[in-house]
N, C-alpha and C positions, 0 to 999 in steps of 0.2 A: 515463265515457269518459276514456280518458288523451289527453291533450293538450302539445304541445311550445311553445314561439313562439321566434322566428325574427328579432325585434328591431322587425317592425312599421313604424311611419311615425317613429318615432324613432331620427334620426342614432345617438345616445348607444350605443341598444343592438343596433345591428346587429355582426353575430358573437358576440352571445352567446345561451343557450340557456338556456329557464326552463321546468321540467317542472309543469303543472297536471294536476288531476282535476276534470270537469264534471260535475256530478250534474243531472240533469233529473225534476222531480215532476212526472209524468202529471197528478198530480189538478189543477192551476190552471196545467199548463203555464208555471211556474217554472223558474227556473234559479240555479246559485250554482255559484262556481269556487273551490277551491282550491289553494291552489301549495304543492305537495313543495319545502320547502328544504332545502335539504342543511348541512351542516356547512361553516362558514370562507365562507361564503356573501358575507359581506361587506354584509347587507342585513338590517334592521331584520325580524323574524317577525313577522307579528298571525296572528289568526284566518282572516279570508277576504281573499280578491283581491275577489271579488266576493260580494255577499250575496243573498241569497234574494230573486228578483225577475224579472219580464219583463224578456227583456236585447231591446233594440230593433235592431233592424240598420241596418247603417253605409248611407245612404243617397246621392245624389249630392252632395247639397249639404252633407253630411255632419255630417248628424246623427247620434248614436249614441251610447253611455255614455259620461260623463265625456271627451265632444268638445267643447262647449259649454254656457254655464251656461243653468240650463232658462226657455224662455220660453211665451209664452200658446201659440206655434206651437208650440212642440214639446212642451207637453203635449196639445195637442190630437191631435199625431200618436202620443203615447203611448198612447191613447185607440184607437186604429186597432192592430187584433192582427196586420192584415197584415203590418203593419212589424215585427214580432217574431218573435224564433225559434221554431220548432216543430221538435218531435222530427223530423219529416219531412223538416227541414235537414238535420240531425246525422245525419251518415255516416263512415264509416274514409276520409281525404285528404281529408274538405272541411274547411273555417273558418268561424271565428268570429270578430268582430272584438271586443274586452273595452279597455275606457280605450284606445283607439289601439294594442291591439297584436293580432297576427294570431297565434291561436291557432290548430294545424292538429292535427286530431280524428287521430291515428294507431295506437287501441288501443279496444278495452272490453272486459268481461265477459262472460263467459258467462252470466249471469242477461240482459242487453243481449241479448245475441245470439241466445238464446231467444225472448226479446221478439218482437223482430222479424223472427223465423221463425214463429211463433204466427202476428202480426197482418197482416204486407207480405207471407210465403211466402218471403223473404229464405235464402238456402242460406253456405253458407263461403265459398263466391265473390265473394258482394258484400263479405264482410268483408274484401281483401288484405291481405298481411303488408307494410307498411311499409316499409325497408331503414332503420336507425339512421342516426340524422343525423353529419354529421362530426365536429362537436362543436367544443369550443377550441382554436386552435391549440396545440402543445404548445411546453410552458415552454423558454426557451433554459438553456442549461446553464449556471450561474455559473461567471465563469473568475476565478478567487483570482489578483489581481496579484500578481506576483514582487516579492520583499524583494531588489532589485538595490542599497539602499542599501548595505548591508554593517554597519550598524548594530540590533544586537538579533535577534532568532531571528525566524522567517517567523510564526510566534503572534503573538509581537509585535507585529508591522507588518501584522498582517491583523486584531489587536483595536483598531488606530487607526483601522480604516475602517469597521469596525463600529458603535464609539461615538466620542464628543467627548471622554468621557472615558474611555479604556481601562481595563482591567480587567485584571490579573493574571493571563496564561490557567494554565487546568489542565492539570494536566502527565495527559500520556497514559499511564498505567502505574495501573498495579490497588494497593491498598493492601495487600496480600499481597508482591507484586513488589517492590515496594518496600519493606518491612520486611524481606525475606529477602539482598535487596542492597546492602542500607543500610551506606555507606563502602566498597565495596568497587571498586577503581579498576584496570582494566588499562591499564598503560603500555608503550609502543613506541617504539624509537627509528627515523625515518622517513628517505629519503631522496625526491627529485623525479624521476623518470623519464619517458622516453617513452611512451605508451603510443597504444592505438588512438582514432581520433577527435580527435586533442590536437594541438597545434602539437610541434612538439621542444622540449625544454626547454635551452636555453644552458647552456652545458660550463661556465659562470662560476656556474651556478645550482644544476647539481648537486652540486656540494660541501658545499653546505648540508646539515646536519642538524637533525632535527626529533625533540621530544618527541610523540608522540601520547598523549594520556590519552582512555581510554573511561570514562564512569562509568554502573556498571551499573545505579543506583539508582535512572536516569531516561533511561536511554539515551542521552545526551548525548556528545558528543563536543568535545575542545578543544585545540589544538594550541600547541604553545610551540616558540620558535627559541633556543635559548641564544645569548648576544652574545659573539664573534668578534672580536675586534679587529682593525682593518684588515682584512675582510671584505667592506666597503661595502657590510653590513645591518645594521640598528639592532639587530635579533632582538627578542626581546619573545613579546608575543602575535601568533600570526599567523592563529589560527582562535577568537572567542569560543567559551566554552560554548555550545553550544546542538543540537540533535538535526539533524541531518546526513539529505539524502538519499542514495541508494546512486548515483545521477545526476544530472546535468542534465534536469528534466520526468518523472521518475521519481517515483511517488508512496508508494513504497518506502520507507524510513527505514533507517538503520544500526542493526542489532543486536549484540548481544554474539559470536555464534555469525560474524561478517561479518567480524573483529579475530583475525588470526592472525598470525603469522610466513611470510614469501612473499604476505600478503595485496596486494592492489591497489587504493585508496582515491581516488574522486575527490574531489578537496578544490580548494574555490576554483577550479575549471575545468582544476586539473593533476593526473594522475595521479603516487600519491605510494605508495609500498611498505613496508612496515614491514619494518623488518631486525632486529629483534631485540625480545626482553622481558626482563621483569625476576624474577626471581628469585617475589614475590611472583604477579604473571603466571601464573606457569606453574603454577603451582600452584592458581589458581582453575581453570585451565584443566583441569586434569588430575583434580578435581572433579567434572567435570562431562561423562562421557566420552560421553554423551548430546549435549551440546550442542556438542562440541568434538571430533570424532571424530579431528582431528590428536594429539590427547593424549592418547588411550587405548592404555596403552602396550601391552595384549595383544591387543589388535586391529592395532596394527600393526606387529608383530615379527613376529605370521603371514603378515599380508599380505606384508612384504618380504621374509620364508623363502620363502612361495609363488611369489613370483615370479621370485628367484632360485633356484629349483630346476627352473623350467621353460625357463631358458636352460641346463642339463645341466651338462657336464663343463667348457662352457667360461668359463661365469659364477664355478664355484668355482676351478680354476686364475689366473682372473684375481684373483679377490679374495685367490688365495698371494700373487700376485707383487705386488701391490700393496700388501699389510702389511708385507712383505719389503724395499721399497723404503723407505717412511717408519719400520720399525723399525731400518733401517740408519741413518737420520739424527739417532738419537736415541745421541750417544757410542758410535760405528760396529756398533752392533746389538748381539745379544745378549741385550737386556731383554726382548723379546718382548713392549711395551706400547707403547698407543698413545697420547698426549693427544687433548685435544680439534680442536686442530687437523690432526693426522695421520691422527684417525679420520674428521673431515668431509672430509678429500681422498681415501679412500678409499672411503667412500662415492658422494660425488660421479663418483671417476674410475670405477667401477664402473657407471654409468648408460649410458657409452660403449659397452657390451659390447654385442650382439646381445640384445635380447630381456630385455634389463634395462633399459633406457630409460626413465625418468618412473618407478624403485623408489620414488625417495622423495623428499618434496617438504622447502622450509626445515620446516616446523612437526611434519614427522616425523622429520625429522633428530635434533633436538631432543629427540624424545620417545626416543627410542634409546638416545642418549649418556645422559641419566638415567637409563634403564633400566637400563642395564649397572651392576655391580657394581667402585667403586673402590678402586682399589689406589696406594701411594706409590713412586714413583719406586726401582728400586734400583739403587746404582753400582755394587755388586760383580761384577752379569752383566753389564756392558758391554766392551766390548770395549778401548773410551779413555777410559774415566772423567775426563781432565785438559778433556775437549774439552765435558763437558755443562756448561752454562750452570749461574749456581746457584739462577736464579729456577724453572728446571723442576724442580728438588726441591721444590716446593711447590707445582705444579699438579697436578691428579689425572690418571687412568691407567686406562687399564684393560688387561686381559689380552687378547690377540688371538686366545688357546685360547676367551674364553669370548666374544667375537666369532664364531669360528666355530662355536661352539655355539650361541650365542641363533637363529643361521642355517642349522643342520642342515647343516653344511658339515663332513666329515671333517677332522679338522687333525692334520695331520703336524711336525712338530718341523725 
């Protein structure tokens, strides 16, 4: 017979739940109990609960196994078979009392159940099915204290409470991931902005610039303010290395694919933007068109053809009159090229049109201007050669014909 207990006459072990098997020999009307421990149990295994013997029952004055140590009276009443169990007890909801604790019979066998259909006429009815007990309350959820110190990464300050003496945690990244990104560093230069959820940030505060360094090799993130003189910030470090969540209570971490240009980074409780990367940057970026779909540069030369073609006749008119106006301002036209800052205002002002709105964000900007094919400055098509700067003869250019060609835009002269 399968058997539960329920914690008995001991304070100690009430709410907890201990699974036995009661085995009963006909031939000397015997008895011995076994306990199913389970794993992490937290309690010493032997052999039996109880051993092979007449279990005597729990009486008023309370006598009964391993209740009190045995005397001339209570072997004498061990003697009396009255006072012992008999199979006749043993039923599906009744008990047993075994050392003080209240075993309740809620299972047996089939070979049992035979038995006692054989001998009593006993049918499935007297056997009920039980209903499962409630069991243990269930475990409360460990809440990982917050690293509000602002000293050492959230590892850090959560293997201090772990052990006395902390341990150097492991870094969360595969020894693959790592070998494959080893020194490999994206950097950004940052500014502080407004953003959703956030205080505003003071007009004295956004002026500040920020290095953002991602390192890929461990997903880490660390931020540096270059020092400003007469700025009234020291600059320095202003974020340690260490792995960054994507929020506030977010269980999320920063990854590589998270680090773009236009990106939106919560940092230290203020949402912070990256404006730009570096040469190197963009080039891991553009590696990996999988991970970085802002930097695929054929994926999004079609995308912003296709979108500009489905605002018609009057997204490409506008994008004439727009190269028309910044090719004017380069030694009063002529050149028919754009730099890098004339081609992002014509981009940009191009999002105004109908139906071009959100063509193209900072980090495809970006990937366009590289795309395109450079060309050098020439002063003989201009119209005032005296008036162009002479730092612009050593910026790159590109042609505005193949501008309107990477965009399937007809170009007229």
């Amino acid at each position: 017979m399968f058997c539960l207990q329920d914690g008995g006459d001991d304070a100690r072990l009430v709410g907890t739940t201990r699974s036995f098997v009661l085995h009963y020999y006909l031939a000397d009307d015997t008895m011995e109990v076994l306990e199913v421990m389970p794993s992490n149990a937290g309690r010493e295994p032997y052999g039996k609960f109880l051993k092979r013997q007449k279990l005597p029952k729990r009486s008023a004055d309370g006598y009964g196994v391993g209740i009190r140590p045995a005397s001339d009276e209570t072997l004498r009443k061990r003697r009396d078979d009255d006072r012992h169990y008999h199979w006749r007890d043993l039923r599906v909801g009744g008990e047993c009392v075994v050392f003080g604790l209240r075993l309740t019979i809620r299972d047996c066998d089939e070979h049992t159940k035979a038995w006692y259909g054989d001998e009593c006429g006993m049918t499935d009815a007297d056997f009920p099915s039980m209903p499962a007990p409630a069991g243990p309350p269930p475990i409360p959820k460990r809440i990982v204290p917050p690293n509000s110190s602002g000293i050492g990464s959230e590892a850090d300050s959560l293997n201090s409470v772990y052990r006395l003496v902390p341990k150097v945690p492991k870094k969360d990244v595969s020894f693959d991931e790592w070998l494959l990104n080893q020194g490999q560093v994206m950097r950004f230069t940052g500014k502080l902005v407004d953003g959703p959820g956030k205080p505003p940030v003071p007009e004295n505060e956004k002026v500040r610039t920020f290095v953002v360094s991602f390192f890929l090799e461990d997903n880490s993130l660390a931020v540096f303010e270059p020092p400003v003189m007469n700025s009234g910030y020291p600059g320095g470090k202003y974020l340690e290395r260490r792995p960054s969540r994507k929020s506030a209570g977010s269980n999320v971490f920063l990854r590589g694919r998270d680090c773009f240009v236009g990106a939106m980074l919560e940092i230290k409780g203020t949402w912070m933007r990256l404006n730009a990367a570096d040469e190197a940057t963009l080039s891991i970026m553009e590696a990996r068109p999988k991970e970085f779909p802002g930097s695929d540069a054929n994926a999004v030369v079609t995308s912003t053809a296709d979108k500009l073609s489905r605002a018609g006749p009057a997204g490409a008119n506008e994008l004439s009159r727009l190269c028309a106006i910044e090719d004017a301002k380069l030694g009063g036209g002529g050149a028919m090229v754009l730099n890098r800052t004339s081609f992002l205002n014509v981009m940009c002002d191009l999002c105004a049109v109908d139906g071009c709105a959100g063509i193209v964000d900072a980090q495809r900007l970006i990937t366009l201007w590289r795309a395109m094919p450079k060309v050098q400055f020439d002063l003989s098509q201009t119209r005032l050669p005296a008036s162009v700067p002479r730092e612009e003869l050593a910026e790159d250019h590109v042609r505005i014909a193949d501008l309107f060609e990477m965009l399937r835009v007809p170009f007229e002269r």
